[in-house]
C-alpha positions in Angstrom: 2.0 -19.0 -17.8 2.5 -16.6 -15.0 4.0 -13.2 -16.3 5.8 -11.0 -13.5 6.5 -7.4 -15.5 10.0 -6.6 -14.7 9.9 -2.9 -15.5 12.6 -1.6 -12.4 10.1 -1.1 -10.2 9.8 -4.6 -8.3 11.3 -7.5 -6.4 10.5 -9.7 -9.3 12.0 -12.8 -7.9 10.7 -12.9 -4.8 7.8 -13.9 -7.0 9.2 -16.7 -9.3 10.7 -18.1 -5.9 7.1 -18.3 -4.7 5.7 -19.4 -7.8 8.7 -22.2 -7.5 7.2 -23.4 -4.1 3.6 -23.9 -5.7 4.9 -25.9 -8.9 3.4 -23.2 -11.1 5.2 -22.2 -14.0 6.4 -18.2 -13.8 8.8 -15.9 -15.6 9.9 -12.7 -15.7 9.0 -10.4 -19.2 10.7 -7.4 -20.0 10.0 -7.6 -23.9 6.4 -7.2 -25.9 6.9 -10.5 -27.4 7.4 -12.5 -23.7 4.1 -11.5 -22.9 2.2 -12.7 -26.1 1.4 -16.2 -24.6 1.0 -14.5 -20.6 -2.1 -16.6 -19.1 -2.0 -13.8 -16.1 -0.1 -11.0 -15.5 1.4 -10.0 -12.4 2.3 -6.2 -12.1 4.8 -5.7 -8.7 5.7 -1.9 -7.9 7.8 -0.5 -5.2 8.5 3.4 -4.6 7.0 6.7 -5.1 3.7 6.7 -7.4 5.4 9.4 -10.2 8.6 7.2 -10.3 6.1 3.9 -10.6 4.2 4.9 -13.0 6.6 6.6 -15.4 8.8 3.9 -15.4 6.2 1.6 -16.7 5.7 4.1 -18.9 8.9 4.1 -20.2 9.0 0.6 -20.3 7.8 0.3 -24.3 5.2 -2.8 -22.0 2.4 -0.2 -21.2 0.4 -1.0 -24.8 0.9 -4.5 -25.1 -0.2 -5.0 -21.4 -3.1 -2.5 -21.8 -3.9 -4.9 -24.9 -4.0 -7.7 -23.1 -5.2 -6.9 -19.7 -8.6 -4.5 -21.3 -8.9 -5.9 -24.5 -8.5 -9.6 -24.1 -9.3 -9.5 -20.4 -6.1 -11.8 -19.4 -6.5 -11.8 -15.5 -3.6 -9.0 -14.0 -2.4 -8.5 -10.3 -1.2 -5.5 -9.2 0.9 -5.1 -6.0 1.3 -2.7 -3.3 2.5 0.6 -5.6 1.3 -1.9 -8.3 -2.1 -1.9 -7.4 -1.9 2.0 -6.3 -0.8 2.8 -10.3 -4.7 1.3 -11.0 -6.4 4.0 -9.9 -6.4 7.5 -11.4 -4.1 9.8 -9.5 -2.4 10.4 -6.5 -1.9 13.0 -3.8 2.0 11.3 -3.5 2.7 12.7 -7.1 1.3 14.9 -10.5 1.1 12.1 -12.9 -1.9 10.5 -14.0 -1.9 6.9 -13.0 -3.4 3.7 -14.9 -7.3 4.7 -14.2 -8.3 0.9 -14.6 -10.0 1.0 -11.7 -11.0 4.7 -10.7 -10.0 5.7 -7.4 -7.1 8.4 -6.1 -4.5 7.5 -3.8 -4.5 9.4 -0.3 -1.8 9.6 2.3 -2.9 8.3 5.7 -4.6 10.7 8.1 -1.0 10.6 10.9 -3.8 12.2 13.6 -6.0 9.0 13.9 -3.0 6.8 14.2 -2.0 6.4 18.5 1.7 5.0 18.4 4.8 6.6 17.9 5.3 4.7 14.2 3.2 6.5 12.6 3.8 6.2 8.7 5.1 4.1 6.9 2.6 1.3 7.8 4.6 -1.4 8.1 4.5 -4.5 9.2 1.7 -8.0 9.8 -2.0 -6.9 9.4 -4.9 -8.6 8.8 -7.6 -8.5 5.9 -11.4 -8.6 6.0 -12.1 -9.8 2.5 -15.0 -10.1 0.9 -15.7 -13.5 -1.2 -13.8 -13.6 -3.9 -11.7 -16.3 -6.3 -8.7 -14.6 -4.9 -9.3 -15.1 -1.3 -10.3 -18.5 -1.5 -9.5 -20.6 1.8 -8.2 -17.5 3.4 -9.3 -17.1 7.0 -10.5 -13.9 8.4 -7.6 -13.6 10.5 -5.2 -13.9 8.2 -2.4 -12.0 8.3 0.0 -10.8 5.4 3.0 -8.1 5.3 2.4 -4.2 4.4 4.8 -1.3 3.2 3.1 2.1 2.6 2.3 5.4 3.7 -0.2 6.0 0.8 -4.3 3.9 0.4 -6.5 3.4 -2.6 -9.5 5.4 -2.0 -12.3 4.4 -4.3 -14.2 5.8 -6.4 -17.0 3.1 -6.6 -17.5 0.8 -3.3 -18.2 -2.4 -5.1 -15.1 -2.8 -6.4 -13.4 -2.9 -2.9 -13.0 -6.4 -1.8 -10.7 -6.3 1.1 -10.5 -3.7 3.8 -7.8 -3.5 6.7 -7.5 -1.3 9.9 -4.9 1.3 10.5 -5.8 4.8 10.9 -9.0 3.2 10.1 -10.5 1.0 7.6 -8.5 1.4 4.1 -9.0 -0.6 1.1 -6.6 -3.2 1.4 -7.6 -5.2 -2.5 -9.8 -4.0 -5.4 -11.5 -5.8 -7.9 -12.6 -4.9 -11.5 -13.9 -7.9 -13.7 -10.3 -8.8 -14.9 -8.5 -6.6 -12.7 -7.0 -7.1 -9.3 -4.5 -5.3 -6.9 -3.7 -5.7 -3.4 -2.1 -3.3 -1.1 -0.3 -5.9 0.9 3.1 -8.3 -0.6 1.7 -11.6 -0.8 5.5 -12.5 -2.2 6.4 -12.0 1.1 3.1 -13.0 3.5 4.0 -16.8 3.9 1.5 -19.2 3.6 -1.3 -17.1 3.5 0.4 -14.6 0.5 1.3 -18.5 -1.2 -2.8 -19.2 -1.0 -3.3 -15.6 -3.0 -0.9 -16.6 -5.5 -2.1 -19.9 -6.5 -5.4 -19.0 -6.3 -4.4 -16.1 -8.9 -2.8 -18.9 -10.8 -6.1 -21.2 -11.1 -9.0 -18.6 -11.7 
């Protein structure tokens, strides 16, 4: 069973919908008790990193996932401010974030970027991945839909496993054992954000 947090930080449906076209059973949990029989978890996150993280804090799901997730080692997917809540702080904010996978979130450097659109990056990019169950039968040319102004700057280079150019190479996904998170909305990346979901599905 797919479990998409819905803590008020997400488009939640956007992934059932896409779980719908893959004939993989998903559903939204916003109690400790949906998430006892979660197979994976997927946590989505939209908006500023303080607002992010303390509403998952507030949530009453922070224990129960952290349980689960570094504990009993249920395979979790974080997602664009989802995946920016894994590391341990961020320049965007004062709060501390997740620290599951240590690393500080950095607003990107407007001088190295040439066009008039500077920040937010937004828009189709493409990802050099590293291999990875995630990335399975994903091209190098690939190309899947970002919203942010704000990277994941690690801490510890092995667990970067995808990198993407704008105002040069960011960490575009991060791996740690159990623990994924992807800059980028696969939700919303077509085909090639469907092939990251199913292979999430069936690691």
């Amino acid at each position: 069973m797919i479990s998409v947090i819905d803590y008020g930080c997400g488009n939640t449906n956007a992934f059932i919908n896409a779980y719908k076209k893959l004939n993989i059973t998903a559903r939204v949990v916003r109690s400790v008790s949906e998430l006892e029989n979660a197979d994976k978890i997927i946590l989505p996150g939209v908006g500023s990193f303080d607002y992010v993280i303390n509403k998952f804090n507030q949530s009453g799901l922070r224990q129960i996932v952290e349980e689960r997730v570094l504990v009993e080692k249920i395979d979790v997917l974080g997602v664009c401010a989802g995946m920016q809540i894994l590391a341990d702080i961020s320049d965007e904010g004062m709060e501390e974030g997740l620290g599951w996978i240590k690393g500080k979130i950095k607003l990107f450097d407007i001088s190295k970027i040439n066009h008039t659109t500077k920040i937010p990056h937004m828009g189709w990019n493409t990802v050099d991945s590293i291999k990875t169950p995630i990335f399975h039968g994903i091209d190098k040319k690939a190309r899947f839909y970002f919203v942010h102004s704000y990277y994941f700057k690690n801490y510890k280079p092995s667990d970067r496993i995808a990198t993407t150019h704008y105002a040069g190479n960011f960490t575009s996904a991060v791996k740690k054992d159990n623990i994924y998170g992807v800059q980028f909305h696969p939700e919303k990346s077509h085909q090639n954000g469907l092939k990251i979901l199913n292979n999430f599905a069936k690691m």
